[in-house]
DOVOFI-698852 format. One record per residue (C-alpha): residue in one letter; x, y, z. Coordinates in steps of 0.02 Angstrom, whole numbers, padded with zeros to 5 digits. Layout:
// DOVOFI-698852
[A; [X; Y; Z]]
...
// end
This chain:
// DOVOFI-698852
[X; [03049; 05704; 07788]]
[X; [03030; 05566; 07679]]
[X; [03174; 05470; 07578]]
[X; [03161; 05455; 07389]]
[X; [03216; 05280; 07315]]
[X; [03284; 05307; 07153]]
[X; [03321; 05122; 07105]]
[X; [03128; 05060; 07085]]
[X; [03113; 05197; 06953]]
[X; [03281; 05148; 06886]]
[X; [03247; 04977; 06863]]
[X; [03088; 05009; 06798]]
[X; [03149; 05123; 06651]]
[X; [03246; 04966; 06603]]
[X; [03429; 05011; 06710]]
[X; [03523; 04867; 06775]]
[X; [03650; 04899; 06898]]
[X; [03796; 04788; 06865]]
[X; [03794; 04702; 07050]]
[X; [03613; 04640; 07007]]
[X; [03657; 04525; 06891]]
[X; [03671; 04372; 06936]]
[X; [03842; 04283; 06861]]
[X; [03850; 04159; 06763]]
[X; [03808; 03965; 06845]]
[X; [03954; 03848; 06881]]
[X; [03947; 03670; 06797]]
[X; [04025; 03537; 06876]]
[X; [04008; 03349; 06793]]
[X; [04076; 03167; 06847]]
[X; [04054; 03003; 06822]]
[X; [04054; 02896; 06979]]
[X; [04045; 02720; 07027]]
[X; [03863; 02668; 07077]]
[X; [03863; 02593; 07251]]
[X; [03810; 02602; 07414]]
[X; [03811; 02784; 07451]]
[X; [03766; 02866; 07296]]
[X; [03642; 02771; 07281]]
[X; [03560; 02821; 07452]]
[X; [03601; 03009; 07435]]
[X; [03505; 03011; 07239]]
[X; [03382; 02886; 07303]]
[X; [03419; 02763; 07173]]
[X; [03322; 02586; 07234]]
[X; [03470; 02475; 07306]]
[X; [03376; 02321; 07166]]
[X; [03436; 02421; 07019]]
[X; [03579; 02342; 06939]]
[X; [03713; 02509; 06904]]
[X; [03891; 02515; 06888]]
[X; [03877; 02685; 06859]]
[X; [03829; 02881; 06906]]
[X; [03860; 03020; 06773]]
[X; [03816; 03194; 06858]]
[X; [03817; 03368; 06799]]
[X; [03775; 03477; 06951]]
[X; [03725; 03665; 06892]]
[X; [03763; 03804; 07045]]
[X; [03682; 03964; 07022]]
[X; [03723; 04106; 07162]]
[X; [03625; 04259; 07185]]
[X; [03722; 04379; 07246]]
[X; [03575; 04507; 07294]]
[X; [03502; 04374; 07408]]
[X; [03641; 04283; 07534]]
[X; [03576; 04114; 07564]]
[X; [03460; 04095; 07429]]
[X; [03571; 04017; 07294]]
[X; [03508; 03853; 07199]]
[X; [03576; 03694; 07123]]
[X; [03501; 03579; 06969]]
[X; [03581; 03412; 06975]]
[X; [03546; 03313; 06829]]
[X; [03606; 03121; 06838]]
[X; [03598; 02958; 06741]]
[X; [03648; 02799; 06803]]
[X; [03637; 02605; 06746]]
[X; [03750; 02480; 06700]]
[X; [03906; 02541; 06541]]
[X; [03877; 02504; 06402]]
[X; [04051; 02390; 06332]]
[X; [04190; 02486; 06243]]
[X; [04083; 02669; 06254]]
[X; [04063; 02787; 06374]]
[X; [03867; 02766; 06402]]
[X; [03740; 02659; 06481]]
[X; [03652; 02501; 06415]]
[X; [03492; 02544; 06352]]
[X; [03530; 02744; 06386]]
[X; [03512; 02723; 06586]]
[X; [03401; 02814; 06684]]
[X; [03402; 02992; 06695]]
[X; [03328; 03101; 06831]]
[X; [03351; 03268; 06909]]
[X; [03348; 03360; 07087]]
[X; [03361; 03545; 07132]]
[X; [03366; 03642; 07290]]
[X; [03460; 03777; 07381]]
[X; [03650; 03759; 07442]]
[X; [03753; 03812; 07559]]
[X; [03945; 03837; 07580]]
[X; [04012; 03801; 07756]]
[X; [04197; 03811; 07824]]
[X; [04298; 03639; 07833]]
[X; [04317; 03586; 08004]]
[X; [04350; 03424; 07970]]
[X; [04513; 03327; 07949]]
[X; [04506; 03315; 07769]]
[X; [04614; 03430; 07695]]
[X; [04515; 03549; 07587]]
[X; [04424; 03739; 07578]]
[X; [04242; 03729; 07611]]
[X; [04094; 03597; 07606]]
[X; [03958; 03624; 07483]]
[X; [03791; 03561; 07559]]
[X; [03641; 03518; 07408]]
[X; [03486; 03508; 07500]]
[X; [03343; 03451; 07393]]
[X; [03182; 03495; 07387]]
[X; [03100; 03316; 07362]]
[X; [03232; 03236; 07482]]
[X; [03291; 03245; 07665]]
[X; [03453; 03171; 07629]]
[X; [03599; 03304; 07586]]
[X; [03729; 03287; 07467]]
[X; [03902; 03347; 07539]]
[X; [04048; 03387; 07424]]
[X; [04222; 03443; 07471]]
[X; [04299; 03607; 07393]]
[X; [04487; 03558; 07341]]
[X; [04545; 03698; 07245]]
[X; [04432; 03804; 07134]]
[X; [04381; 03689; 06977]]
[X; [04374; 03523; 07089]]
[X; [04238; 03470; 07231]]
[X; [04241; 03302; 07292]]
[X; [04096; 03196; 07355]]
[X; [04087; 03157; 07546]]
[X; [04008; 02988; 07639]]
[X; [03877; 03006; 07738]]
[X; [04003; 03039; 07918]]
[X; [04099; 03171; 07817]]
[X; [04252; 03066; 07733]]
[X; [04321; 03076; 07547]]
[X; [04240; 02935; 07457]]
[X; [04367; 02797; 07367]]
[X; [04331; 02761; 07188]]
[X; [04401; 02599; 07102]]
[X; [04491; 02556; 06958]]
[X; [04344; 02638; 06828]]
[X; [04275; 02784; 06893]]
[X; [04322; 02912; 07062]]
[X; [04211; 03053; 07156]]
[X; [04269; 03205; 07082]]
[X; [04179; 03326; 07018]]
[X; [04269; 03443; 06882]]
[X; [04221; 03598; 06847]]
[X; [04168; 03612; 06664]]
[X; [04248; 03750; 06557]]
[X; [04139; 03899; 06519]]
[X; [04222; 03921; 06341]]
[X; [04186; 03745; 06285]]
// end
């Protein structure tokens, strides 16, 4: 006896089942100091004069497919620009993308999860600490909350939808 699948023939007369659609993607955006680490994790050359990072990292989750959800981080970095909030000469903009992945905290940061960016031009992952719903926070490369300065810190803020 053979099954009938009704969904192929409902999708196909133009029905979309509510848990098929994907939701909308969550925004995050910062502006970090440019040193050491950033630099290594967005492959900026260590040469390039920057006192800055602005990022605005796009998560998309597909909730059909567990494991298959994808970032777009877009980022511009270079040195301010005096008495603004931008970059001599506009910076340098670039983006990444790739799949991530949300593990359990397990270290001794306090916190709810670690998101893990892995790109798909890049061996190097990006690791940002949950700490409440609307706030990651980037991590070094051993797993520890990075220290801003006076200027600029490493959290990430999630940007409002109704903006």
């Amino acid at each position: 006896m053979k099954k009938f699948v009704w969904l192929p023939l409902l999708l196909l007369a133009g029905w979309t089942a509510p848990d098929l659609v994907s939701p909308e993607p969550e925004i995050f955006v910062a502006a970090t100091p440019c040193d050491a680490v950033p630099k290594q994790l967005l492959a900026i050359s260590a040469n390039v004069d920057c006192e800055m990072i602005k990022w605005r990292l796009t998560l998309r989750r597909d909730p059909r497919n567990l494991g298959r959800d994808d970032f777009k981080l877009q980022y511009t970095y270079g040195m301010t620009k005096p008495g603004t909030q931008g970059f001599m000469n506009d910076g340098f903009s670039k983006e990444i993308s790739g799949k991530w992945v949300i593990s359990k905290n397990t270290g001794k940061t306090p916190g709810k999860q670690i998101f893990t960016l892995q790109s798909t031009s890049s061996q190097s992952a990006i690791n940002l600490l949950q700490m409440n719903d609307r706030m990651l926070h980037l991590l070094d490369t051993q797993g520890n909350l990075m220290i801003g300065n006076a200027g600029f810190s490493y959290t990430f803020n999630k940007q409002n939808a109704n903006l």
